[in-house]
Biotite code that builds the C-alpha atoms (Angstrom):
import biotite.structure as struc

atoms = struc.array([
    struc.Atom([101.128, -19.656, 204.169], chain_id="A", res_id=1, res_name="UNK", atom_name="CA", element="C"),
    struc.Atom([100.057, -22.700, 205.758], chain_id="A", res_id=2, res_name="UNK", atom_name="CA", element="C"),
    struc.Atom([102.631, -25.423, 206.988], chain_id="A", res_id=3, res_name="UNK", atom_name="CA", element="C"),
    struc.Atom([101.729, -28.748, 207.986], chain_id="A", res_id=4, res_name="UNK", atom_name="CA", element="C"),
    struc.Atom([105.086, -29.925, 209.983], chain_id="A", res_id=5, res_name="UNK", atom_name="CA", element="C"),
    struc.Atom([108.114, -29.074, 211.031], chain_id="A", res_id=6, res_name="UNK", atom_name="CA", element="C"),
    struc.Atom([109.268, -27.894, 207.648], chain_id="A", res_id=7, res_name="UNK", atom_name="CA", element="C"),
    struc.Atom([112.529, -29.057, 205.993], chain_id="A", res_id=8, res_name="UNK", atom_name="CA", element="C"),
    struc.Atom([115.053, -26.949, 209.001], chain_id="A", res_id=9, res_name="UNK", atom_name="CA", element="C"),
    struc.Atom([112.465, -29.182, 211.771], chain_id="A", res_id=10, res_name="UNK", atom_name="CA", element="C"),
    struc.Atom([112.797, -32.605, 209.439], chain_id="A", res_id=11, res_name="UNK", atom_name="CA", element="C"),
    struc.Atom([116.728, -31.944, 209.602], chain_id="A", res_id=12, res_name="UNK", atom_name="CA", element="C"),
    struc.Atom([117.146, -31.483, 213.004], chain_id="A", res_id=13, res_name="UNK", atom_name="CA", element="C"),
    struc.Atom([114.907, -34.245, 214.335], chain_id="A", res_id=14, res_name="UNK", atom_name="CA", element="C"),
    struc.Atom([117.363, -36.409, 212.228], chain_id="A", res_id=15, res_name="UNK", atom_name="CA", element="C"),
    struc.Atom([120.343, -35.594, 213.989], chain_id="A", res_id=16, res_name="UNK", atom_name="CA", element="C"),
    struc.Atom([118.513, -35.442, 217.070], chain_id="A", res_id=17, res_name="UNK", atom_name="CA", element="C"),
    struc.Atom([117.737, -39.517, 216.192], chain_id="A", res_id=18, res_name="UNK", atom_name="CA", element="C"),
    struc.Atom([120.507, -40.122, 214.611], chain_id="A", res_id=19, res_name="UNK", atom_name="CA", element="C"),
    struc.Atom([122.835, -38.918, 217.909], chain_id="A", res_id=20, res_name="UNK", atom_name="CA", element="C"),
    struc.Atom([121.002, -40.668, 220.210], chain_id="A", res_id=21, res_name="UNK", atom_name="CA", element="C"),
    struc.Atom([121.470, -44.116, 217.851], chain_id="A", res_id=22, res_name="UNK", atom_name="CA", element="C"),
    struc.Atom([124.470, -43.367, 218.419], chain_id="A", res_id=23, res_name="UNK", atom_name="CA", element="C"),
    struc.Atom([124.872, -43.138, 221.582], chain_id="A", res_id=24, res_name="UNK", atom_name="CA", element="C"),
    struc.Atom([123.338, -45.712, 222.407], chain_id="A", res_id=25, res_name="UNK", atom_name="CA", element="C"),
    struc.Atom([124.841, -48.173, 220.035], chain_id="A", res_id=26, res_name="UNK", atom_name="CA", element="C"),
    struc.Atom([128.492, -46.633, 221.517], chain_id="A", res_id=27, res_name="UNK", atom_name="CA", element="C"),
    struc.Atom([127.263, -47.625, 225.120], chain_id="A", res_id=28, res_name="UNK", atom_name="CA", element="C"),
    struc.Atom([126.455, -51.290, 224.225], chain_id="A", res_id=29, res_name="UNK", atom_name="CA", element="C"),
    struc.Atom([129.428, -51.751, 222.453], chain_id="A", res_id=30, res_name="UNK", atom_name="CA", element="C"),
    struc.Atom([131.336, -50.672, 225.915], chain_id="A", res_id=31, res_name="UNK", atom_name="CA", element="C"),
    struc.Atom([129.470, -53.073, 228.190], chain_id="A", res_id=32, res_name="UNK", atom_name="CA", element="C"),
    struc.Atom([130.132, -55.654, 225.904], chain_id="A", res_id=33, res_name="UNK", atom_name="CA", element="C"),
    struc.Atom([133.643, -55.259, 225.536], chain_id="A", res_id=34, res_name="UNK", atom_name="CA", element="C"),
    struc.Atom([133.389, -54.789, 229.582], chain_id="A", res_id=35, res_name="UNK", atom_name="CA", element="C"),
    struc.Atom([131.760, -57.648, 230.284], chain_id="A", res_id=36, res_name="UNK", atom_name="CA", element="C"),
    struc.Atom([134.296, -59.979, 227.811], chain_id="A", res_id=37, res_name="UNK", atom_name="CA", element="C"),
    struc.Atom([136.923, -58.664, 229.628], chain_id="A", res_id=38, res_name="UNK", atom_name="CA", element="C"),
    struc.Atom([135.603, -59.138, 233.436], chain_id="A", res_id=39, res_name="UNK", atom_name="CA", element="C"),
    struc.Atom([135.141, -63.013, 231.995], chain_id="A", res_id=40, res_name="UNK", atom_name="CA", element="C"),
    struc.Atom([138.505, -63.146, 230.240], chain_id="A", res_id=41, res_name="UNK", atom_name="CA", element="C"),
    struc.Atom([139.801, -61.758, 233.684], chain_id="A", res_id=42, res_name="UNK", atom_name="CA", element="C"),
    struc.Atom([137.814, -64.313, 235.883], chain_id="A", res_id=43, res_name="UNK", atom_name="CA", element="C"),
    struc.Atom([138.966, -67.452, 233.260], chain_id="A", res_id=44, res_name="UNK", atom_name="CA", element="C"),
    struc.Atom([142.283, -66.627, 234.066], chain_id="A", res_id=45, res_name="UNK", atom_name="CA", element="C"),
    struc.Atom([142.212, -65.919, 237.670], chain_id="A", res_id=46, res_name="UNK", atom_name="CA", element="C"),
    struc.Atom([140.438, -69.458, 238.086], chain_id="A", res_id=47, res_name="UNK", atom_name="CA", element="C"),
    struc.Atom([142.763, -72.366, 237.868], chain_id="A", res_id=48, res_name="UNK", atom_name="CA", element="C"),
    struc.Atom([142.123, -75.175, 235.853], chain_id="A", res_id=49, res_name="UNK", atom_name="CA", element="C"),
    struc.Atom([140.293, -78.111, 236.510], chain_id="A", res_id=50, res_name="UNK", atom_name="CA", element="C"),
    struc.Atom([142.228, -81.092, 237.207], chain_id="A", res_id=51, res_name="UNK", atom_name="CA", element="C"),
    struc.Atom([141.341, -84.317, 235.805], chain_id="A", res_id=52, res_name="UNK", atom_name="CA", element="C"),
    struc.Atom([141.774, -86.999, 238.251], chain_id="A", res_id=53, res_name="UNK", atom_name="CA", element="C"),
    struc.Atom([144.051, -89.548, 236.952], chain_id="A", res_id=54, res_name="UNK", atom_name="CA", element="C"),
    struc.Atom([141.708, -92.257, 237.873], chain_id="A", res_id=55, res_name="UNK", atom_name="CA", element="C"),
    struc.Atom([138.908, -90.896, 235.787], chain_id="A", res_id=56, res_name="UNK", atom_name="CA", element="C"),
    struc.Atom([141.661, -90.271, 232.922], chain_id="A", res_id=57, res_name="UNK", atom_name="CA", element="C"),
    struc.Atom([142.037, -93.875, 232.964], chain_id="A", res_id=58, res_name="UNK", atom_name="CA", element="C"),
    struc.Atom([138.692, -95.094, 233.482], chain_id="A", res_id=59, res_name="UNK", atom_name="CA", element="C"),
    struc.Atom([138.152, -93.077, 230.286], chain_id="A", res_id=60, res_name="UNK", atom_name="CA", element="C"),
    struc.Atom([141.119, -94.492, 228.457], chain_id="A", res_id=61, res_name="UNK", atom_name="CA", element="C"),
    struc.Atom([140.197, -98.082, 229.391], chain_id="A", res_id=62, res_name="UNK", atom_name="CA", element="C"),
    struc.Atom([136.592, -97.311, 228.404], chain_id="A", res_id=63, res_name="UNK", atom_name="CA", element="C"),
    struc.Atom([137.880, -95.595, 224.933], chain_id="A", res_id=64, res_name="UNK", atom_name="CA", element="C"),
    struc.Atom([139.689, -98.982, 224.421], chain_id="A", res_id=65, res_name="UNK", atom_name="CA", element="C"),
    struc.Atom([136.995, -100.982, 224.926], chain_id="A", res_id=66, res_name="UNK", atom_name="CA", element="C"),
    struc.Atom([134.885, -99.722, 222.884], chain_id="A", res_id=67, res_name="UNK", atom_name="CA", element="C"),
    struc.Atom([137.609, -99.699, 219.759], chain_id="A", res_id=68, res_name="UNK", atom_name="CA", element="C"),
    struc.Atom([138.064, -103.337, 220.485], chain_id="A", res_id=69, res_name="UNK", atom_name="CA", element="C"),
    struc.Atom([133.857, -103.576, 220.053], chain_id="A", res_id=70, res_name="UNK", atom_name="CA", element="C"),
    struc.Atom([133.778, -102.002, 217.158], chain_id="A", res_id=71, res_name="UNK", atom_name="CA", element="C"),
    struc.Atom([136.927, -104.288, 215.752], chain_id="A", res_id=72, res_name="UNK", atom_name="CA", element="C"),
    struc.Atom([139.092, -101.897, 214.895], chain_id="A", res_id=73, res_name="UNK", atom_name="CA", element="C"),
    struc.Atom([141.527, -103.674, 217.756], chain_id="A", res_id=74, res_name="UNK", atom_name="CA", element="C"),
    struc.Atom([142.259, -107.281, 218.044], chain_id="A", res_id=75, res_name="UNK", atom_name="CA", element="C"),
    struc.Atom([141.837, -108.936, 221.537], chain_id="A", res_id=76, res_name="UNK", atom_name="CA", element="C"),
    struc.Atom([145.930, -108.994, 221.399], chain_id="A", res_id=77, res_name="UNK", atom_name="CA", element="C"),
    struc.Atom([146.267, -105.427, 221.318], chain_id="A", res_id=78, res_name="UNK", atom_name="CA", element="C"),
    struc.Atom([143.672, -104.334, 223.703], chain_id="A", res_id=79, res_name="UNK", atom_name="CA", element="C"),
    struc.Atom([145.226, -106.673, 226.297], chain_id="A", res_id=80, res_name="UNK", atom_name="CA", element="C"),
    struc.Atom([148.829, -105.076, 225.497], chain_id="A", res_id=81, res_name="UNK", atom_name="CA", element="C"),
    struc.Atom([147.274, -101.200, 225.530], chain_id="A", res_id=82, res_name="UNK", atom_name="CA", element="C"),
    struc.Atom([145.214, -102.198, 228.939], chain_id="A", res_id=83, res_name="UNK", atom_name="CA", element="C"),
    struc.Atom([148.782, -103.096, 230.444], chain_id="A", res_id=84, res_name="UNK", atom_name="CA", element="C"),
    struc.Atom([150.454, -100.784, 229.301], chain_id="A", res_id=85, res_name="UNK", atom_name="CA", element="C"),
    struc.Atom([147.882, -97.962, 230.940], chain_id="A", res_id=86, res_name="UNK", atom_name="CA", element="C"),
    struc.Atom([147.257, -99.743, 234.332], chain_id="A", res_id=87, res_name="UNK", atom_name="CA", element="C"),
    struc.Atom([150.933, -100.372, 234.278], chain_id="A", res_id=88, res_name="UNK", atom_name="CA", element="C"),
    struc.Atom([151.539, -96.390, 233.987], chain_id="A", res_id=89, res_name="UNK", atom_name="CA", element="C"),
])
């Protein structure tokens, strides 16, 4: 008898050989990922947030006002009353 592989016992076994290392594998990337989401859950927390400066809040407000009075959504009458009202604050 002349055989030309591993035969159907060789076939079998080189599948679970592949098949187990896949696995392996695939279970090892799965825990560094979930390692490396926590460390950056961990370090989001542990790092306090960033404060706006109220200047630069209201630079932004003033700047968000302008450009709705531009764009005519507000009369001249309301953006002077909403720019008094925030550099009165």
């Amino acid at each position: 008898m002349n055989r030309r592989g591993p035969g159907l016992l060789g076939a079998a076994a080189r599948t679970a050989v592949v098949a187990g290392t896949a696995s392996a594998v695939s279970g090892r990337v799965q825990q560094r990922r979930q390692t490396r989401f926590a460390e950056q859950d961990a370090q989001q927390q542990a790092a306090p947030p960033q404060a706006v400066a109220p200047e630069d809040d209201l630079i932004g407000q003033l700047e968000r006002l302008a450009e709705l009075k531009k764009q005519g959504i507000l009369t001249d009458a309301e953006f002077q009353a909403q720019k008094t009202r925030l550099l009165a604050e």
